[in-house]
Structure formats: C-alpha cells, structure tokens
C-alpha positions as a Markdown table, in Angstrom:
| # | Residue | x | y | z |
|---|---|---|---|---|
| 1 | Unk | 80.9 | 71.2 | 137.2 |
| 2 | Unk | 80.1 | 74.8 | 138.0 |
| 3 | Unk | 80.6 | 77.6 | 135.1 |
| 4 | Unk | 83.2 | 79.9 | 137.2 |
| 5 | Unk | 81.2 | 82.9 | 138.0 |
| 6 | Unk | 84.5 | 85.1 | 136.8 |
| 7 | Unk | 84.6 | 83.9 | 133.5 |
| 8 | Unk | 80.6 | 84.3 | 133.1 |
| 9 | Unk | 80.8 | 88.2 | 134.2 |
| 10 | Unk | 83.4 | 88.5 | 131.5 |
| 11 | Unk | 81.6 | 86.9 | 129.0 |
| 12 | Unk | 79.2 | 89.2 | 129.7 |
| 13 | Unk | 81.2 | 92.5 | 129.8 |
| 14 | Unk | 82.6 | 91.7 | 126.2 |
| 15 | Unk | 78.8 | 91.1 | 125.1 |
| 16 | Unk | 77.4 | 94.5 | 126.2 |
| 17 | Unk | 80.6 | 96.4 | 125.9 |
| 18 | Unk | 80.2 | 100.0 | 124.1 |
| 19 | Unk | 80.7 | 99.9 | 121.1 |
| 20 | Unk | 82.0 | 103.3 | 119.2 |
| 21 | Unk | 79.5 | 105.9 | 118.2 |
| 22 | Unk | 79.3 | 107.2 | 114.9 |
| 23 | Unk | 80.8 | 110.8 | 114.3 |
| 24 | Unk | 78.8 | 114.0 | 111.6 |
| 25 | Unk | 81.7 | 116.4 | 110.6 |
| 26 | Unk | 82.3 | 119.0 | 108.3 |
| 27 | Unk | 85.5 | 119.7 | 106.9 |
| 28 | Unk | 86.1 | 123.2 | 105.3 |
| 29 | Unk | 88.7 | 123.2 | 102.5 |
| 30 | Unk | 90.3 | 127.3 | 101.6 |
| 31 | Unk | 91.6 | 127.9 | 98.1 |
| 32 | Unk | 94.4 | 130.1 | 96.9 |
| 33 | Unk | 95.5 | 132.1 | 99.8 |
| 34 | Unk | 99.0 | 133.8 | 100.5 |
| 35 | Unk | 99.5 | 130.6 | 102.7 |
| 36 | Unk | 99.0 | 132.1 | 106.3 |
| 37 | Unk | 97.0 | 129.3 | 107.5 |
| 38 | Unk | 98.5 | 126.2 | 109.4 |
| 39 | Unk | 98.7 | 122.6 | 107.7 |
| 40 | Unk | 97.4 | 119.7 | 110.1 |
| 41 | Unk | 95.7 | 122.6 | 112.3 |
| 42 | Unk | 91.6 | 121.8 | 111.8 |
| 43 | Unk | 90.7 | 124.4 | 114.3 |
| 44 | Unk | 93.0 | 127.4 | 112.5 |
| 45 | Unk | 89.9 | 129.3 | 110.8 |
| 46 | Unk | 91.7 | 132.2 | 109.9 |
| 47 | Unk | 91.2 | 131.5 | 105.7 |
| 48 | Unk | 87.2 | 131.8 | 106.5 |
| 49 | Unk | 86.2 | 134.3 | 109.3 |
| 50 | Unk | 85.6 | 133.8 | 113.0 |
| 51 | Unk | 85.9 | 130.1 | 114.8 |
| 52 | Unk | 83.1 | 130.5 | 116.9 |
| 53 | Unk | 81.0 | 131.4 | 114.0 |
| 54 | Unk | 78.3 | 128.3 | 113.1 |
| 55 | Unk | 79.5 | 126.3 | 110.4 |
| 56 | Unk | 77.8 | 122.9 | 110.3 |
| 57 | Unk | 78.6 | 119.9 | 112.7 |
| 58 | Unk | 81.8 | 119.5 | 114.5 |
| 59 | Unk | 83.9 | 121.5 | 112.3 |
| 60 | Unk | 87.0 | 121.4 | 111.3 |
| 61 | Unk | 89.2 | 123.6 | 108.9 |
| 62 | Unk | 91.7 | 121.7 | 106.7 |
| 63 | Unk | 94.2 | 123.8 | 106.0 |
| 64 | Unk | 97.2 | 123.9 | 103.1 |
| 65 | Unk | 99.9 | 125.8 | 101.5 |
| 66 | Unk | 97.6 | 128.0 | 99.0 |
| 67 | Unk | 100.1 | 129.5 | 97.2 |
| 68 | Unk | 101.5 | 126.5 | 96.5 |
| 69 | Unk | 100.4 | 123.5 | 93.5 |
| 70 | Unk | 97.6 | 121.3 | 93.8 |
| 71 | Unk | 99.0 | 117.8 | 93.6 |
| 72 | Unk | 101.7 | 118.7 | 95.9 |
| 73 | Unk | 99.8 | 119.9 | 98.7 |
| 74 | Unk | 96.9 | 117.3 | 98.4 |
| 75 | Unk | 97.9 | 115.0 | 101.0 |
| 76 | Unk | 96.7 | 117.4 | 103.9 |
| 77 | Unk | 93.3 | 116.8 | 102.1 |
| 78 | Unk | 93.6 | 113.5 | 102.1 |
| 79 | Unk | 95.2 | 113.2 | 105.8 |
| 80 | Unk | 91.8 | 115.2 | 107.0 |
| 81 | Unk | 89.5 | 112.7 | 105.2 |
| 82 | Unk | 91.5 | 110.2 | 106.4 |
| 83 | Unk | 91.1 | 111.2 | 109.8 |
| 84 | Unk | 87.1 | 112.0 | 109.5 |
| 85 | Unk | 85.1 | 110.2 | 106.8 |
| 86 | Unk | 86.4 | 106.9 | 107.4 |
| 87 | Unk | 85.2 | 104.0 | 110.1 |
| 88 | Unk | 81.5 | 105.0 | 111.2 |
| 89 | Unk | 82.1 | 108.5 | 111.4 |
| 90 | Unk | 80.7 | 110.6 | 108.0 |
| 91 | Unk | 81.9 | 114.2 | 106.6 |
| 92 | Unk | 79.6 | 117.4 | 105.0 |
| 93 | Unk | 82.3 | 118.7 | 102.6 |
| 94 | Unk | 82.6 | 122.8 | 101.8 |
| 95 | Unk | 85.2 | 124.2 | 99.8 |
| 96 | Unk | 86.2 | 127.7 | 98.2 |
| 97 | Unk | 87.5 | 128.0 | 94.9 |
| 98 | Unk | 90.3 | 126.3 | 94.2 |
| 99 | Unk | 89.5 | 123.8 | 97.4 |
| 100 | Unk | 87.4 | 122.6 | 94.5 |
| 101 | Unk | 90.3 | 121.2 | 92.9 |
| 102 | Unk | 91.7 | 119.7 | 96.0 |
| 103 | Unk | 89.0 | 117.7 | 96.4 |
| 104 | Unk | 88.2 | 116.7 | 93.2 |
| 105 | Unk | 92.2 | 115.7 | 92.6 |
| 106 | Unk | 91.4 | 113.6 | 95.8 |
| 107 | Unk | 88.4 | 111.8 | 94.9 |
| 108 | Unk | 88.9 | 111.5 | 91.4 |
| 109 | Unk | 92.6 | 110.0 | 92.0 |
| 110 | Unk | 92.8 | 108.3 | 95.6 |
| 111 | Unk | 88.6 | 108.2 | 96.2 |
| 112 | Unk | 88.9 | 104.5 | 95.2 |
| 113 | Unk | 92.2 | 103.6 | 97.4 |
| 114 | Unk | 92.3 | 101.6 | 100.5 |
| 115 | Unk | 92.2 | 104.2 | 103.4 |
| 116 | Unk | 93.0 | 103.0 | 107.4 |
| 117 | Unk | 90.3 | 103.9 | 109.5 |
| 118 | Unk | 91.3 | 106.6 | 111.9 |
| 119 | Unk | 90.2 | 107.0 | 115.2 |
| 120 | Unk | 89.2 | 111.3 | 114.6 |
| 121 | Unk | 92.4 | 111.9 | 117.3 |
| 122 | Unk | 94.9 | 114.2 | 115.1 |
| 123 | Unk | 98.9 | 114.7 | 116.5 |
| 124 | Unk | 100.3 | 118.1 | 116.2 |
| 125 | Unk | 100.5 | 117.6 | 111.9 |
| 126 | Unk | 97.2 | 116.4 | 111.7 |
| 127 | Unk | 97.7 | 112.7 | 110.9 |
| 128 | Unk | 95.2 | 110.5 | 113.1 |
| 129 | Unk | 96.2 | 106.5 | 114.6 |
| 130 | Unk | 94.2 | 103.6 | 113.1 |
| 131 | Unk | 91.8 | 101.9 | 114.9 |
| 132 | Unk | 91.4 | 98.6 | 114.3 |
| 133 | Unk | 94.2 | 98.1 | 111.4 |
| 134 | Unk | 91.2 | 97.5 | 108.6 |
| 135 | Unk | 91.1 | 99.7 | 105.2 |
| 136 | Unk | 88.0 | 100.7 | 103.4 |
| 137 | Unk | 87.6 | 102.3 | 100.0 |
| 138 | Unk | 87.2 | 105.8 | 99.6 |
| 139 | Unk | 85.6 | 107.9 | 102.6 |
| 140 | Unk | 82.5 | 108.8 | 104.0 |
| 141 | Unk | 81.2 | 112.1 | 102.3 |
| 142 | Unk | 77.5 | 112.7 | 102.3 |
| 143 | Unk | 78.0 | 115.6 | 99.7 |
| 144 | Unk | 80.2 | 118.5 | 98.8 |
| 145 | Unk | 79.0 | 122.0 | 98.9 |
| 146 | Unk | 81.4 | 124.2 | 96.6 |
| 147 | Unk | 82.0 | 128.0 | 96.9 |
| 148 | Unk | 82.8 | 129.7 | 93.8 |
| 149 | Unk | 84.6 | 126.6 | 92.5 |
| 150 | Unk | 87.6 | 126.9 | 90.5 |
| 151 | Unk | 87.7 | 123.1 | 89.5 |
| 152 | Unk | 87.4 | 124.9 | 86.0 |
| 153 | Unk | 90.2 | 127.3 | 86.2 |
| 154 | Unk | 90.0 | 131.2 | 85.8 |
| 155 | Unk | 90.7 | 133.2 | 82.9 |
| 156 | Unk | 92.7 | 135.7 | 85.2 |
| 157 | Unk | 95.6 | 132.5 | 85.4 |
| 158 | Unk | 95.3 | 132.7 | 81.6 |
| 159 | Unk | 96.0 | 136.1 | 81.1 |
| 160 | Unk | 98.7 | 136.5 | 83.9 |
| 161 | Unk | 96.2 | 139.0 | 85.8 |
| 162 | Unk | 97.5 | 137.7 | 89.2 |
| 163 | Unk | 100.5 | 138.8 | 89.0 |
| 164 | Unk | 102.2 | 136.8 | 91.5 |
| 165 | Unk | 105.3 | 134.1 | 91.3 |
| 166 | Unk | 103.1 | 131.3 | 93.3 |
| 167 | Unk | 103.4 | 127.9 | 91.4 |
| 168 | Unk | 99.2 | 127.9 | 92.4 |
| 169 | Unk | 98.5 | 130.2 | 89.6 |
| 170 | Unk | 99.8 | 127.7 | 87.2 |
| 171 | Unk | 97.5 | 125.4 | 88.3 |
| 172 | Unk | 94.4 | 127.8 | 88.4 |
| 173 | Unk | 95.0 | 128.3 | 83.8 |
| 174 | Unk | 91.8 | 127.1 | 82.7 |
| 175 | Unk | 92.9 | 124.2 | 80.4 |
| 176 | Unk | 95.5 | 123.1 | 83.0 |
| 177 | Unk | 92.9 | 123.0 | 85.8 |
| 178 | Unk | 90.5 | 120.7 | 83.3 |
| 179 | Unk | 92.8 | 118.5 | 82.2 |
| 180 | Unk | 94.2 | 117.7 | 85.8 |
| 181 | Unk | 91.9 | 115.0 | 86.5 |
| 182 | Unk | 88.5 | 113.0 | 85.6 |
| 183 | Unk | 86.2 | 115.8 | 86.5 |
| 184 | Unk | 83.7 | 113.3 | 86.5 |
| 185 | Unk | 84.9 | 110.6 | 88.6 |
| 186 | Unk | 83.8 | 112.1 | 92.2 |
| 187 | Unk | 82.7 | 108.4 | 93.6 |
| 188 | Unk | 79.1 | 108.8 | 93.3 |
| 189 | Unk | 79.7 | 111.8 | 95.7 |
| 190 | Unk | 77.2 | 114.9 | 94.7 |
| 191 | Unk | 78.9 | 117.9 | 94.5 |
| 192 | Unk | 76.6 | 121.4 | 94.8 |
| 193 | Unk | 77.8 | 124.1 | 93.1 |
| 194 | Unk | 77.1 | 127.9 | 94.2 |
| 195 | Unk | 77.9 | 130.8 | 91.8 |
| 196 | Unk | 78.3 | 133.8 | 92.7 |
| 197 | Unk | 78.0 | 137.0 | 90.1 |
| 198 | Unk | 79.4 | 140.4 | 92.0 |
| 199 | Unk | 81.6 | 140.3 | 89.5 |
| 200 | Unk | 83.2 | 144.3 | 89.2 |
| 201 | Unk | 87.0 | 144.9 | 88.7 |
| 202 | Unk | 87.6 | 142.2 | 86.2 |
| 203 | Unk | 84.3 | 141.4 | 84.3 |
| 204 | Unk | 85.8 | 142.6 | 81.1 |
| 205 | Unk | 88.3 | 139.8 | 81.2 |
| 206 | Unk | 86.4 | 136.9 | 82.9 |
| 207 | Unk | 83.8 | 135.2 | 80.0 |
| 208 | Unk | 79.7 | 135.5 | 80.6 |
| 209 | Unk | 78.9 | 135.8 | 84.8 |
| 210 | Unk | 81.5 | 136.4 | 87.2 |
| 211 | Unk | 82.3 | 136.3 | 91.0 |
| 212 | Unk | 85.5 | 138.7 | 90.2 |
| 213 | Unk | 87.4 | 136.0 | 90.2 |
| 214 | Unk | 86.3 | 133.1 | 88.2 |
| 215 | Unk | 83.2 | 132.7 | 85.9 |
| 216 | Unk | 80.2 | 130.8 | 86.0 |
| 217 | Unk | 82.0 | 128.2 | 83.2 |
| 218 | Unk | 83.8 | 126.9 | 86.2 |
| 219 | Unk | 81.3 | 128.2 | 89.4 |
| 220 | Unk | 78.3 | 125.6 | 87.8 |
| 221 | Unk | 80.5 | 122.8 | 86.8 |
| 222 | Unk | 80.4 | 123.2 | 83.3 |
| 223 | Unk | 82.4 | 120.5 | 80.9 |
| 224 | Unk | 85.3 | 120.8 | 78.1 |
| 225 | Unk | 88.3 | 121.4 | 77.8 |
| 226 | Unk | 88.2 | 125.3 | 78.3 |
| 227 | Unk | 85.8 | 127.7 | 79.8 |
| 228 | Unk | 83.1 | 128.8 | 77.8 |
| 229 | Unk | 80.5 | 132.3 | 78.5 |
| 230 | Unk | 77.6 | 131.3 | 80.7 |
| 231 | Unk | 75.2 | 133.7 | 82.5 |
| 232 | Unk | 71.9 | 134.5 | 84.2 |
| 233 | Unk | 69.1 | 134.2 | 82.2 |
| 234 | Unk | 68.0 | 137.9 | 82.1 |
| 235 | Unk | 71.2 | 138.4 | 79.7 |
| 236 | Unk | 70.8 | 138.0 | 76.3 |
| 237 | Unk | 74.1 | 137.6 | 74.8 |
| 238 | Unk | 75.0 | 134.7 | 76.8 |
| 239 | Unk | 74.0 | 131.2 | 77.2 |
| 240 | Unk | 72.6 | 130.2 | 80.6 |
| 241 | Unk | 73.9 | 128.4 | 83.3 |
| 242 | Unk | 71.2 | 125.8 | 84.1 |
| 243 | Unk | 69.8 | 125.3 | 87.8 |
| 244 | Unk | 70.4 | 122.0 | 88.5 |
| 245 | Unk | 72.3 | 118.7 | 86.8 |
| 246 | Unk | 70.7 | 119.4 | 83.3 |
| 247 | Unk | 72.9 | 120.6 | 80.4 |
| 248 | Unk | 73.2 | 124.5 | 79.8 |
| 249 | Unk | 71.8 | 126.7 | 77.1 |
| 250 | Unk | 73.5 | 125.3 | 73.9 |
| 251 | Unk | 73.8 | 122.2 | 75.1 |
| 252 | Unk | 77.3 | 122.1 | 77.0 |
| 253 | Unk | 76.7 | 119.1 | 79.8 |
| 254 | Unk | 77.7 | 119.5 | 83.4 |
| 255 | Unk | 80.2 | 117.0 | 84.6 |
| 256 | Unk | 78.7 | 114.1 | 86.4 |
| 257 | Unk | 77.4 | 114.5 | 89.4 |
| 258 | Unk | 77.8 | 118.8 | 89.6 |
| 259 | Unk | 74.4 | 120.3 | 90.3 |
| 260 | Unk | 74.0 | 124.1 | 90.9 |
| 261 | Unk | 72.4 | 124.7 | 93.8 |
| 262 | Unk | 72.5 | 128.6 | 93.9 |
| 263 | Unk | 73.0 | 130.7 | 91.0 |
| 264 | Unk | 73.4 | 134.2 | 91.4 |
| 265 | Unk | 70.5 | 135.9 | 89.6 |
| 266 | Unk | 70.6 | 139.1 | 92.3 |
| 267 | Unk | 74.6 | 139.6 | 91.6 |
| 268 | Unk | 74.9 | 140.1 | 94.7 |
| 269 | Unk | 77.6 | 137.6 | 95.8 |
| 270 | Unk | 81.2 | 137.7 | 95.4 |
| 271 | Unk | 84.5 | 135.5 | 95.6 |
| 272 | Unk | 86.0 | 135.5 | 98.8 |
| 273 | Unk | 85.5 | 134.8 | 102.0 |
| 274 | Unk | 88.2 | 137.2 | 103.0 |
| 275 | Unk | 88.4 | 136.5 | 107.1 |
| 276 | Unk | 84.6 | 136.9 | 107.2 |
| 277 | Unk | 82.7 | 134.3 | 106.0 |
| 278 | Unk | 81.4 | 136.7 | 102.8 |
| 279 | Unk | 80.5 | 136.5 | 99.8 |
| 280 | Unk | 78.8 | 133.5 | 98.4 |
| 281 | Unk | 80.8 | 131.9 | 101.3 |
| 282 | Unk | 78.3 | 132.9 | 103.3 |
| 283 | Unk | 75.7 | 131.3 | 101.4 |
| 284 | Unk | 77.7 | 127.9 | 101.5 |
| 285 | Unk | 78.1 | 128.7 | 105.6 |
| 286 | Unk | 74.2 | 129.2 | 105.5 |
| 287 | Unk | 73.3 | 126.0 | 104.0 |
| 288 | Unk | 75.8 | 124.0 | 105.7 |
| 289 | Unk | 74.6 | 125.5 | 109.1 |
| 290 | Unk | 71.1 | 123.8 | 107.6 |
| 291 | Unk | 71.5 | 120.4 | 106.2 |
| 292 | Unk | 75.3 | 119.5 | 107.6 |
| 293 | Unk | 73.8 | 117.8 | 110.8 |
C-alpha cells in the first residue's frame, strides 16, 4: 500500500517548520521619580531622555510608580522580565538609582520562582500571553549595568533632606534599603556598578564620594548594615572604593557578584538622568550602546 502523498507533505511541513527565533533586549528600569511615567508602557522614555536616542538592543523602558514603595510596585519589574528574559529570548539590564532596588528585590526574592514563558507581545498594561504553557526558573539576564545604584540607601532618606510625603523615601533610609533583601542573592547574575562623584549641593551630608544624591557606599555595592565613607583614591581621609569585585580599603567586602565597573575619579558625573540621558546615565547608555547586542 501507497504512503498517501498528503500525509507525507505534512509530515514534512511539521519537520522543517520555523521554529521561533531567539530575541536580545534591554530593559531600562528609572528610580524615584515624581511618578509621570506610564506602568506597562516599555516605549514611554520620558524618565531617561529622548526614545529615538541609542540605548542598546530592542529597548524597552519599564516603567513604575516612583514615588511610590518598592515591594509594592515590583510586580511591573517582574511583568517586564516576564515578558522578555524568559523562553529563548535574553535581557541586558540598566537601571538608575533606586531601579537598583527593584531589581535586586526581584531577583533576590522571585529570581528562583517558576516564571511562564511569554511570547514578548504586551496588552495595554504590559502583561504578555504564554507561549507554550511551560515555566522556567528565574529569567534570562546576561548582566545588569547599575546607574548610581541606591540598593544601599542614601543618607539624604536618613536625615529627612527630601522633603517630600512619598512612601519611596522610606524605603530609600539606608538601613531600610539594606535590610530589604539578600543583597547577595542576584542568581549568579553580575551586576556592574557605575559611580558617579559630581557630588555639590549636599556633599556635606552624604559620607566619603558623592553623585549629589547617594554616596559611593551604596554606588559600588558596598556591604553592612549601613553606609560607610568610601572615595577616590586621590583623597586621603577616606577609604577607597575598589575597581572591581575585590574588597575596599579597610576591608569592607562588596556583596556577591557587584563589580565596579566605572568609578568616578574625574568627578565629573552626577545623579540623574533628568529627561536627558546625563550624568553617569550616560555612561551606562554608552556602554550599553557597546556590549548590549
């Protein structure tokens, strides 16, 4: 008996049928903001500077409430992870400030969850259908790139210097930021610090190097309980922050995993990104435009 030629051709079709091609992106995570941007909107750049500007492959902005608490307004982290880093598609990570603690809080808490794999296709609140109805654990993140990190806290949240009523602050006091979550625990997942020392307005109050905003105790990853004064090693009166994963002057270790890949021995970056992709931003957008491929 004949094999129907029908049911060969099919045979066939299912054998060289495409199969779905594996997707680079780079998600972009703001810190504290005065919560202009749009939740589940990953093309609203408004928190970094100009959309059209280059900012590593396929980019996407992963926006949340930043006026508002961390553990609260984590699950647009984790819906944008969700949506890119998992199945065969991979994610550059860069974050600002306190995007640091969003996704640290997310890796260090949910990074060893079953995730669906999502099919990169967001609905208006940025949540993206399954594809085949199989988990994995974790996502796919190559490496995190962090902007004047504020995983640490800043002494300004201490001393009530941002003098606002938004529940972030409480979140940004240095002993509350590092007892949040395992610093430690990011999955195996490298996280490169850049830190930035333009700091002016507020040196006095911020400990050793400063962005104006948070000091280098927090920008290079540095462990314990509370910040501590860390600088450049032209100062004198200061231990250094180390280049690097190795402990700093003195001995303080880094958490696991944090290396400092800029430090700011010019001072000539600071904090924000302020709508233009400034500041040690820039440097981040730089080397993300360079290695997230």
């Amino acid at each position: 008996m004949r094999f129907p030629v029908r049911a060969a051709l099919a045979g066939a079709a299912l054998l060289f049928a495409p199969q779905a091609l594996a997707t680079n992106y780079t998600l972009w995570i703001h810190g504290k903001n005065s919560g202009g941007t749009k939740q589940g909107n990953y093309a609203d750049f408004s928190a970094w500077g100009p959309a059209s500007t280059a900012a590593g492959v396929n980019k996407k902005a992963v926006n949340w409430d930043g006026r508002q608490r961390i553990g609260g307004q984590n699950v647009y982290i984790r819906d944008a992870l969700d949506c890119y880093c998992t199945g065969d598609n991979w994610c550059y990570i860069a974050v600002h400030s306190a995007g640091n603690l969003q996704i640290g809080y997310a890796l260090a808490l949910y990074g060893g969850s079953a995730r669906y794999k999502k099919n990169a296709k967001p609905n208006a609140s940025g949540v993206c259908g399954n594809t085949d109805g199989k988990t994995q654990t974790g996502w796919n993140i190559k490496w995190v790139n962090v902007a004047s990190g504020a995983a640490g806290g800043s002494e300004l949240a201490d001393m009530g210097e941002w003098a606002v009523s938004d529940p972030i602050v409480s979140d940004l006091v240095t002993t509350t930021a590092r007892a949040m979550y395992n610093h430690n625990t990011t999955r195996g997942i490298r996280f490169n610090m850049f830190a930035g020392a333009k700091g002016k307005v507020y040196s006095g109050l911020l400990p050793g190097q400063d962005d104006d905003a948070v000091s280098y105790h927090s920008t290079g990853g540095v462990s314990g309980s509370a910040g501590g004064a860390y600088c450049n090693p032209s100062d004198w009166f200061c231990n250094d922050l180390t280049l690097g994963s190795n402990a700093c002057e003195g001995g303080r270790a880094k958490w696991t995993n944090h290396f400092v890949k800029f430090r700011d021995d010019g001072e000539s970056h600071g904090h924000g990104a302020n709508g233009k992709w400034e500041g040690i931003v820039g440097k981040v957008r730089a080397d993300m435009v360079t290695n997230a491929k």
